[in-house]
KOLBAGU-42173 format. One record per residue (C-alpha): residue number from 1; x, y, z. Coordinates in steps of 0.02 Angstrom, whole numbers, always signed. Layout:
! KOLBAGU-42173
(NUM, (X, Y, Z)) ...
END
This chain:
! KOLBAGU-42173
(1, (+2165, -1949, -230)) (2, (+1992, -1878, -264)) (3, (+1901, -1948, -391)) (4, (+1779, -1835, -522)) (5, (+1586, -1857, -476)) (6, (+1418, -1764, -555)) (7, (+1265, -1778, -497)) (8, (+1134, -1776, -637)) (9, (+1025, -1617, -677)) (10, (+850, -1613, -629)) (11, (+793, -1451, -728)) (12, (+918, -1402, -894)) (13, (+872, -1279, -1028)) (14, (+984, -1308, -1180)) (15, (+1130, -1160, -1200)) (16, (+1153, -1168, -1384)) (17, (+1328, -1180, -1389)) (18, (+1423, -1184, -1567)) (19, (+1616, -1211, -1551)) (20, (+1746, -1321, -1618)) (21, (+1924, -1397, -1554)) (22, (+2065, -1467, -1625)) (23, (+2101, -1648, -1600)) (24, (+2246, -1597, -1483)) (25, (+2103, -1466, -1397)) (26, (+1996, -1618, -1374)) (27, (+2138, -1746, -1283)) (28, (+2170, -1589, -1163)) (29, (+1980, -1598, -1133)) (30, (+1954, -1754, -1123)) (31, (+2084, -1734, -968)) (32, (+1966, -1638, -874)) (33, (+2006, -1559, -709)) (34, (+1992, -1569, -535)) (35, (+1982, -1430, -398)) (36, (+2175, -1414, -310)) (37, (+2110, -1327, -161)) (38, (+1932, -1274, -79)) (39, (+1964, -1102, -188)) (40, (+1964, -1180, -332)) (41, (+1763, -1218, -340)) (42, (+1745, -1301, -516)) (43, (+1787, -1488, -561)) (44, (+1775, -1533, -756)) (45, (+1756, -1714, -814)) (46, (+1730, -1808, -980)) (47, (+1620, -1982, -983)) (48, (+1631, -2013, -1155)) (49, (+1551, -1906, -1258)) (50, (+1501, -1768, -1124)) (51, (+1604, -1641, -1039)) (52, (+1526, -1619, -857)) (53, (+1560, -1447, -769)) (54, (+1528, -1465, -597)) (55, (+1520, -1383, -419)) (56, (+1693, -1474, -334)) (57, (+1592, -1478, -154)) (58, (+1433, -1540, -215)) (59, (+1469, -1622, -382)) (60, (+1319, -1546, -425)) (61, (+1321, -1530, -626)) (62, (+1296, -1360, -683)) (63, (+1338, -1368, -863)) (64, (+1350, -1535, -994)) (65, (+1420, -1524, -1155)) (66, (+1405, -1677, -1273)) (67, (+1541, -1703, -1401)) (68, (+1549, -1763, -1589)) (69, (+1691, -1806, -1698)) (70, (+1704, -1719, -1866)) (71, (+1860, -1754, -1982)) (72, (+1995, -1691, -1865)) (73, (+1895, -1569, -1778)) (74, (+1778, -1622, -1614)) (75, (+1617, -1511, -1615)) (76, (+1509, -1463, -1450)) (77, (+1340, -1528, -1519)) (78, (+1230, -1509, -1365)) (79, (+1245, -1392, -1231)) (80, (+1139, -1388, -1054)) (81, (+1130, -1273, -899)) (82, (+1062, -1339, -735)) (83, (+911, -1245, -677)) (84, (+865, -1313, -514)) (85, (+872, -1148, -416)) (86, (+904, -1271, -266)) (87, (+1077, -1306, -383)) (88, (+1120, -1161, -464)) (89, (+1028, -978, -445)) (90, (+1093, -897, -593)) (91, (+994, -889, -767)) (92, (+1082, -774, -876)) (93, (+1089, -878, -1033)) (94, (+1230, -782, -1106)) (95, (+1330, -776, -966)) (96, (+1314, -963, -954)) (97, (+1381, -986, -1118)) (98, (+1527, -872, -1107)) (99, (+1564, -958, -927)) (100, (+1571, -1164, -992)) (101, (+1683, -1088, -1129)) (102, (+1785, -1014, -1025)) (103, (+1829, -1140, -912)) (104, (+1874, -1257, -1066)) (105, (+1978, -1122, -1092)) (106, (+2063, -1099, -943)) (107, (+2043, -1238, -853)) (108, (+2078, -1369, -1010)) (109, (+2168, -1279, -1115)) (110, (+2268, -1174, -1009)) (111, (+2236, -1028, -1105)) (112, (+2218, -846, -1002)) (113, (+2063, -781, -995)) (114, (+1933, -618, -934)) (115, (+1800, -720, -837)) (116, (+1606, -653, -867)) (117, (+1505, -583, -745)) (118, (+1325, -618, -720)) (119, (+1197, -492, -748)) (120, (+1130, -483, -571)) (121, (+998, -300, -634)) 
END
């Protein structure tokens, strides 16, 4: 079975990311998720108290979300992108923010959901 690996990020610039998850949200996150097939390009992993999003070939981290407990609610506290264009080429801010969420969303909470696209003008 493969295991979940991230390499670190070189170059981040902080995302800004506000959003907050249940306590049953946060065990299916804490789950994470592994690519099922060389389609599937995206692994997701939790070390506690970050959530890495990473490419599945590489395990090169593209976004890192840290994690904090509050009441019964978990809250995203921090939020990076990678920006190492030898990494990752994109650096649409916003569509890097709608993406991580996105994938929690699909990806961890099973949840259906309209995928972003980059601005590529």
């Amino acid at each position: 079975m493969r295991m979940f690996r991230h390499n670190p990020m070189a170059r981040r610039e902080p995302m800004g990311i506000d959003a907050r998850y249940s306590e049953f949200e946060f065990d299916q996150i804490r789950r994470g998720y592994l690519a099922i097939d060389m389609d599937d390009k995206w692994d997701l992993g939790f070390e506690e108290p970050w959530l890495f999003i990473c490419r599945s070939w590489t395990g090169n981290c593209i976004y890192q979300l840290l994690f904090r407990g509050d009441g019964d609610e978990f809250l995203v506290v921090e939020s990076w992108v990678n920006r190492d264009p030898s990494e990752y080429k994109l650096t649409d801010i916003k569509f890097d923010h709608e993406l991580a969420l996105r994938f929690i969303d699909s990806r961890l909470l099973g949840k259906e959901v309209v995928y972003p696209k980059p601005d590529v003008s």
